[in-house]
KEVEXMI-333264 format. One record per residue (C-alpha): residue in three letters; x, z, y. Coordinates in steps of 0.5 Angstrom, whole numbers, padded with zeros to 4 digits, always signed. Example, Ala and Ser with C-alpha at 12.3 -4.5 7.8 and 13.67 -1.06 7.14 Angstrom:
ALA+0025+0016-0009SER+0027+0014-0002
This chain:
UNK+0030+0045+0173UNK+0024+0041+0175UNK+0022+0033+0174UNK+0026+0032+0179UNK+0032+0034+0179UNK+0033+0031+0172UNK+0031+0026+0173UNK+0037+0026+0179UNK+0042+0027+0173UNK+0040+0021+0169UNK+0039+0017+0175UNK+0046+0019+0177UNK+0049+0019+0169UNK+0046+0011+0169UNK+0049+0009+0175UNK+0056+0012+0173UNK+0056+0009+0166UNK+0056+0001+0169UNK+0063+0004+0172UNK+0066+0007+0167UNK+0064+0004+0162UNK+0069-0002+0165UNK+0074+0004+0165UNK+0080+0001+0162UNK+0079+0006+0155UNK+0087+0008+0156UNK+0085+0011+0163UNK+0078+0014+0161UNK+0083+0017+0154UNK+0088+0020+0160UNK+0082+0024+0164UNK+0080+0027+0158UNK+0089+0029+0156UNK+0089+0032+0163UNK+0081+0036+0162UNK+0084+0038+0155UNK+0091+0041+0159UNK+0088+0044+0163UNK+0083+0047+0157UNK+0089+0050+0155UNK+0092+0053+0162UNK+0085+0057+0163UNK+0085+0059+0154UNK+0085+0066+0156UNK+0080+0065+0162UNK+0076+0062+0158UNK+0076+0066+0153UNK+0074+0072+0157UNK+0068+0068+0159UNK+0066+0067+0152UNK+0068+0074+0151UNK+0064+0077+0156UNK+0057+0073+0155UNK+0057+0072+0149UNK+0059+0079+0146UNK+0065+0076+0142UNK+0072+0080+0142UNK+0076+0077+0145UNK+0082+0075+0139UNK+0075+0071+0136UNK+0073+0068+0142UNK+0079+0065+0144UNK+0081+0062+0137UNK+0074+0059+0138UNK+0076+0056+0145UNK+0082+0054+0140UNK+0077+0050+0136UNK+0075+0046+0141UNK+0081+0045+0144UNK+0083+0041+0138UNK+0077+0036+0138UNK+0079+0034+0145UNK+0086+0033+0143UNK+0083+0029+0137UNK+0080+0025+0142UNK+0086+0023+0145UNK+0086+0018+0139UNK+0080+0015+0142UNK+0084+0007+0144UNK+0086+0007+0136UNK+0080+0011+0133UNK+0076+0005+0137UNK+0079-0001+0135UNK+0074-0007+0133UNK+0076-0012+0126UNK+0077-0020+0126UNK+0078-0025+0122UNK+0081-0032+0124UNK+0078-0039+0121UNK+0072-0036+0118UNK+0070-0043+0118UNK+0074-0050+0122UNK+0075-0048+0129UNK+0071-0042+0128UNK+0073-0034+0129UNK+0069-0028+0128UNK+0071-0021+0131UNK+0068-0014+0132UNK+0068-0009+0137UNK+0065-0002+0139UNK+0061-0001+0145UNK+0058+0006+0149UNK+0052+0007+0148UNK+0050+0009+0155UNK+0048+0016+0158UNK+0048+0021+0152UNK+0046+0028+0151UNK+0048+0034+0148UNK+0044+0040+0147UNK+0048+0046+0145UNK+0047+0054+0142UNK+0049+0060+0144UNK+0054+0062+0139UNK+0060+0057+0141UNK+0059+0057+0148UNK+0066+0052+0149UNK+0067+0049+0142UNK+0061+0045+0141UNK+0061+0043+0148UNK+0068+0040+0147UNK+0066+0037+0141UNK+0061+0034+0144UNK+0063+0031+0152UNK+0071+0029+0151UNK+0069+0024+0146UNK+0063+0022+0148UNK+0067+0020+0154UNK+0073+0017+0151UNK+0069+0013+0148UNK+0065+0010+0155UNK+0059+0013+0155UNK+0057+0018+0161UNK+0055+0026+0158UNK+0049+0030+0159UNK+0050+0037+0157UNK+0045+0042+0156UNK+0048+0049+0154UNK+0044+0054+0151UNK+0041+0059+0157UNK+0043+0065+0153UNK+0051+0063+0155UNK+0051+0058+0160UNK+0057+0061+0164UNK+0062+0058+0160UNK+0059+0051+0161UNK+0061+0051+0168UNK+0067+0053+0167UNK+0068+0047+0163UNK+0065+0043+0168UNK+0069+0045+0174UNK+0077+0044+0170UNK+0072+0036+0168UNK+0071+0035+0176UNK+0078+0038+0177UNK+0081+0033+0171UNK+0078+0028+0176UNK+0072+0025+0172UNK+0068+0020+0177UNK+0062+0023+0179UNK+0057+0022+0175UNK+0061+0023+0168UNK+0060+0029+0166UNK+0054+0033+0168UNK+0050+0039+0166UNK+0042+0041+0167UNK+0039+0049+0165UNK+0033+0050+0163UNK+0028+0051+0156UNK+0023+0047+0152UNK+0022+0042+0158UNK+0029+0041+0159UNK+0029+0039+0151UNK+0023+0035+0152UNK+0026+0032+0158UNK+0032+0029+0154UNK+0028+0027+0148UNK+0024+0023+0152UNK+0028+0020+0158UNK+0029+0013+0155UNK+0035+0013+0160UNK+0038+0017+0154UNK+0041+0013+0148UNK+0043+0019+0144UNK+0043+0027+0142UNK+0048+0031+0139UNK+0045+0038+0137UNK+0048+0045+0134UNK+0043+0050+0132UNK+0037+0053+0128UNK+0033+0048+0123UNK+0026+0049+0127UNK+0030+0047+0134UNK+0032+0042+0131UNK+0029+0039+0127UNK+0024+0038+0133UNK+0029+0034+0137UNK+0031+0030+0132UNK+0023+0028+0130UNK+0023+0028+0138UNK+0028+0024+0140UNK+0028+0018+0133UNK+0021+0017+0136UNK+0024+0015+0142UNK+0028+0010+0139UNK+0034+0015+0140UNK+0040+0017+0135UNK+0041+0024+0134UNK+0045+0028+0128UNK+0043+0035+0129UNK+0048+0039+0125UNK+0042+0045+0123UNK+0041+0053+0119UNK+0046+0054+0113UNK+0046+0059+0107UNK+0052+0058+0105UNK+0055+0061+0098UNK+0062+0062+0095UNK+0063+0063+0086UNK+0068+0068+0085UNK+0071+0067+0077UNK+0074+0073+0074UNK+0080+0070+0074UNK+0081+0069+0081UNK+0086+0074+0086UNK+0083+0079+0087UNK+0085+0081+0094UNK+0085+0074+0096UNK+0080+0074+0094UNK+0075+0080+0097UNK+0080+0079+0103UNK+0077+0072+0104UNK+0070+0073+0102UNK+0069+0079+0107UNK+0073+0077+0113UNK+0068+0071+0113UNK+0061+0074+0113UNK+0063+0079+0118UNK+0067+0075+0122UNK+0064+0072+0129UNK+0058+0078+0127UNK+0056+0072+0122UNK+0053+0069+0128UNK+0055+0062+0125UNK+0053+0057+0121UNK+0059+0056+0116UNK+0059+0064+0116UNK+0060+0066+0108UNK+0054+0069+0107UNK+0052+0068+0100UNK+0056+0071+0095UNK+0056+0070+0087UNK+0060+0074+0083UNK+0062+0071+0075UNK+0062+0075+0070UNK+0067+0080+0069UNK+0068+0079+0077UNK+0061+0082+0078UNK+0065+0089+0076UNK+0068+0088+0084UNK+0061+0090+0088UNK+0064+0096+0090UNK+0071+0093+0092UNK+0068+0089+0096UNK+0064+0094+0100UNK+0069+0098+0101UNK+0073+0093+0104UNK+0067+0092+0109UNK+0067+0098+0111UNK+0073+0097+0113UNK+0070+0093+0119UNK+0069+0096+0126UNK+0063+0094+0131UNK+0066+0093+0137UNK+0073+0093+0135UNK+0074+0087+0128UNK+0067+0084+0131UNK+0063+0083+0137UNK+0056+0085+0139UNK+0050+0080+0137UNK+0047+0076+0142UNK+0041+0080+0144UNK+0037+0085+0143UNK+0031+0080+0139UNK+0037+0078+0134UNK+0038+0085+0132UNK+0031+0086+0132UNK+0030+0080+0127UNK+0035+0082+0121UNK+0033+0089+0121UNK+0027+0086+0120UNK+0030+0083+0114UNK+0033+0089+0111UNK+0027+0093+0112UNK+0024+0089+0107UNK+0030+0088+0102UNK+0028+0093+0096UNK+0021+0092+0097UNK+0022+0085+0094UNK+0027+0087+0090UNK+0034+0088+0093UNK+0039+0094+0093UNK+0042+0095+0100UNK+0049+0099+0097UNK+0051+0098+0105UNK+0047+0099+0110UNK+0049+0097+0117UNK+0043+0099+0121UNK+0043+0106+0125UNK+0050+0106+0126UNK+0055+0110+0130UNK+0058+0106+0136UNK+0064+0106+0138UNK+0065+0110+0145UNK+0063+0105+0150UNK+0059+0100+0146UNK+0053+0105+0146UNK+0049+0100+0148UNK+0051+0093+0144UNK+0047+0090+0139UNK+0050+0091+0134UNK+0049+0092+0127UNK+0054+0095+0121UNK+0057+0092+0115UNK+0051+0090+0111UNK+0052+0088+0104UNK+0046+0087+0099UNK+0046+0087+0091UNK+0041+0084+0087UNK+0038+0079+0091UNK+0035+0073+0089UNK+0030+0066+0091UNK+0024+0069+0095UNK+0027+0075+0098UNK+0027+0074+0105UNK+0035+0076+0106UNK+0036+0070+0102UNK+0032+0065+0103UNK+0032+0065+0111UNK+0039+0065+0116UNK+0040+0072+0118UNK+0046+0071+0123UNK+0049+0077+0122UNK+0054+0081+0119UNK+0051+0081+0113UNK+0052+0078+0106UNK+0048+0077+0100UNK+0050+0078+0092UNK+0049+0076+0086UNK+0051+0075+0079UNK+0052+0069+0074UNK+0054+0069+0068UNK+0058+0063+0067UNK+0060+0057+0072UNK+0055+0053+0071UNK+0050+0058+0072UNK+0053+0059+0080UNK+0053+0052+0081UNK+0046+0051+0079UNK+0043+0057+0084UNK+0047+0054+0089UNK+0044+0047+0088UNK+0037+0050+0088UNK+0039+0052+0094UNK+0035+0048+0101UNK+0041+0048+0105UNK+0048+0044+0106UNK+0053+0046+0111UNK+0059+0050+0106UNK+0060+0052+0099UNK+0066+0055+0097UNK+0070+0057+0089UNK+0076+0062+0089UNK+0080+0061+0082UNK+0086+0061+0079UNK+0083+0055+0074UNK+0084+0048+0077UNK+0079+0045+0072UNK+0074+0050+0074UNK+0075+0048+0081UNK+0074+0041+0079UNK+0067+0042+0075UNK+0066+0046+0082UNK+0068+0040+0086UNK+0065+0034+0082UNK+0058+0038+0081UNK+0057+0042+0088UNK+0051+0038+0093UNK+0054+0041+0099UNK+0057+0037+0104UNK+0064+0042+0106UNK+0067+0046+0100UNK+0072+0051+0099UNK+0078+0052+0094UNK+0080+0059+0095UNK+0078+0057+0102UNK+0072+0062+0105UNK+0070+0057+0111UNK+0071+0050+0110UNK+0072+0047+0117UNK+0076+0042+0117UNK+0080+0040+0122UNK+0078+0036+0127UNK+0081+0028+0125UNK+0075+0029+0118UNK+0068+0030+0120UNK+0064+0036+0120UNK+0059+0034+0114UNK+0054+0039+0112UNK+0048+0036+0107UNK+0041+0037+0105UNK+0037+0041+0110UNK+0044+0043+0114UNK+0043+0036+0117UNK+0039+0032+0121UNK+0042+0024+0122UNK+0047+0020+0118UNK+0053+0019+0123UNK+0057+0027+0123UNK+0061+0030+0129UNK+0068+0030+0129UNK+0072+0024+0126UNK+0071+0018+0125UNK+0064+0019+0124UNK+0063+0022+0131UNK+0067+0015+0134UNK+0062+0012+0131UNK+0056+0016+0133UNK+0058+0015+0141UNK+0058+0007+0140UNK+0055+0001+0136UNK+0058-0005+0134UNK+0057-0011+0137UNK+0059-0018+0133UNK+0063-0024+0136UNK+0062-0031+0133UNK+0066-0035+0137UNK+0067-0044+0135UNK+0072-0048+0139UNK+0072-0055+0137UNK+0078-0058+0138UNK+0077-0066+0134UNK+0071-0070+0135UNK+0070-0071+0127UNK+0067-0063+0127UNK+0062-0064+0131UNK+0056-0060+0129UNK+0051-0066+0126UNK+0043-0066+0127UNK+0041-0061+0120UNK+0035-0057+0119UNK+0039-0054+0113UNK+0041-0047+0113UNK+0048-0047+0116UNK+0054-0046+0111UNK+0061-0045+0114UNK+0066-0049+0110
């Protein structure tokens, strides 16, 4: 899209807002209940979109849209999640109250991995809340996009709501820069992101950028076994590992080191094509092999190689890559220390709790960190000493649902308000505070004083 026609969008998103930021909250709440049931009558459709751009088997795609359809149903919430605070007679005949406000026309800036579950984290509240949306997806999956824009228009938002531009690196520049845009939201890679978000706080704009993750489960010997390598193993294969809270990072203890090959073999078990999809692209398939060529020259052992595997028939010509799960790695070696993406995990070893919690902590990113165990005091040393924002107890993929926030620290996140909960009402609006004084009796009249005023 040129200048122009952007500049169109956000002319038509700050006209709109003057409107319906004056919609009463009940009556924006119901256009996103009818967006949300219709999001719910086309499920499978909009699955099979999702299913066909992005190369996710369809069961996967599905629990996503799944996944964002309970965000919209959170927001549902909106009229009580956004309720102000008063307090009466904080002074003689004085009140003072507070309420939340929208922000104005916002942005959202969306990757490639869930092409309907971060938009609907993003437009349905933001909505709610009175603002007007902006939503750029990625330009690797917008089809999804618009046909969540179409079931918004057929939800009746008003004209100028809900809107959506394409593009690359100009369209970004162009949010991060169009003073006519309060707020960004963003999901994606650490270098995407933190551009924007170094772009847009110059420009005097809120942005949370939920960023990269290498996110690390401790299995302790006495943990259940097969729950244990069930668990591990479905979430860094799940999604082709092309999500930021996949599971990537494995640090077996002690005498559970003796599991390595157990959860090979469960891994073989995965089927590309079949228990997971394609990679988005030829690019990305080139990256992690890249990786992995470099894994046993920096001190790594490949016990599974999923590179130059047999594709199933009919899916010669996906990008896919095999299960892939690495010993022996370490801080330094490229599989670790960067986001592969894919359906690969790394392994490690420690000899104590301690020492697990430590190379988690050592580790630049945030976004998840998970224990298995049997042990509720190992789980609560874990709990207390892990700097990661999303922890797992005998969970692989900490998600929570969507009335907690989406908390990833460290180098996982840009910004200080987070998607999701509460923490995503408060991104969409600012608080704006009322001291009102009606003075009933002429005794209280205010009295000439260059004092600091003191309420009494």
């Amino acid at each position: 899209m040129d200048t122009e026609e952007l500049t169109d969008v956000a002319e038509k998103a700050q006209e709109a807002f003057l409107a319906w930021r004056d919609t009463p909250v009940s009556v924006r709440t119901r256009h996103v209940v009818r967006f949300g049931e219709l999001v719910r009558k086309h499920h499978d459709e909009l699955a099979t979109i999702v299913s066909k751009e992005l190369g996710k088997t369809f069961d996967d795609a599905k629990a996503s849209v799944f996944r964002g359809l309970e965000v919209v149903e959170h927001a549902y919430s909106t009229p009580d999640l956004i309720m102000g605070e008063s307090l009466q007679t904080v002074s003689r005949n004085m009140d003072t109250y507070s309420f939340r406000e929208p922000l104005g026309v916002v942005a959202g800036i969306c990757p490639f991995n869930f092409p309907a579950m971060i938009p609907l984290w993003m437009f349905p509240l933001a909505a709610a809340c009175g603002n007007t949306f902006i939503l750029k997806p990625s330009e690797k999956v917008p089809l999804t996009s618009v046909r969540l824009m179409e079931l918004a228009v057929e939800a009746g938002f008003h004209p100028g709501v809900i809107n959506m531009v394409h593009g690359g690196k100009e369209t970004v520049d162009w949010i991060c820069d169009d003073l006519r845009i309060k707020a960004i939201s963003f999901v994606g890679g650490n270098q995407a992101g933190e551009y924007i978000h170094q772009r847009g706080t110059n420009n005097n704009k809120r942005v949370q950028a939920n960023l990269g993750a290498k996110n690390h489960c401790i299995i302790l010997p006495d943990a259940d076994k097969e729950d244990a390598l069930n668990a591990v193993v479905s979430a860094f294969l799940g999604s082709s590992g092309q999500r930021c809270m996949a599971l990537s990072t494995v640090i077996l203890v002690g005498e559970a080191q003796s599991w390595l090959q157990d959860l090979v073999e469960k891994a073989k078990k995965f089927k590309p094509g079949k228990d997971y999809g394609a990679l988005v692209s030829k690019e990305s398939k080139t990256r992690i092999e890249a990786i992995l060529a470099k894994v046993e020259s920096q001190g790594g052992k490949i016990v599974l190689d999923g590179r130059n595997f047999n594709l199933p028939p009919g899916h010669e010509y996906g990008n896919y890559i095999g299960p892939t799960v690495i010993a022996n790695a370490a801080p330094g070696m490229d599989c670790y220390d960067l986001e592969m993406f894919g359906p690969a995990a790394v392994c490690m070893q420690a000899d104590s709790l301690d020492e697990a919690v430590e190379i988690i902590n050592k580790n630049k990113f945030g976004n998840g960190a998970s224990i298995f165990t049997s042990n509720g005091a190992s789980a609560r040393y874990f709990q207390a000493n892990c700097n990661v924002g999303q922890l797992g107890l005998n969970v692989p993929i900490p998600v929570a649902l969507p009335m907690f926030s989406f908390t990833g620290w460290n180098a996982s996140m840009r910004g200080d308000v987070y998607f999701n909960g509460k923490q995503g009402i408060n991104f969409y609006t600012r608080i704006k505070t009322v001291t009102a004084r009606w003075n009933t009796d002429a005794k209280y009249q205010t009295v000439l004083s260059g004092s600091f005023p003191v309420m009494k």
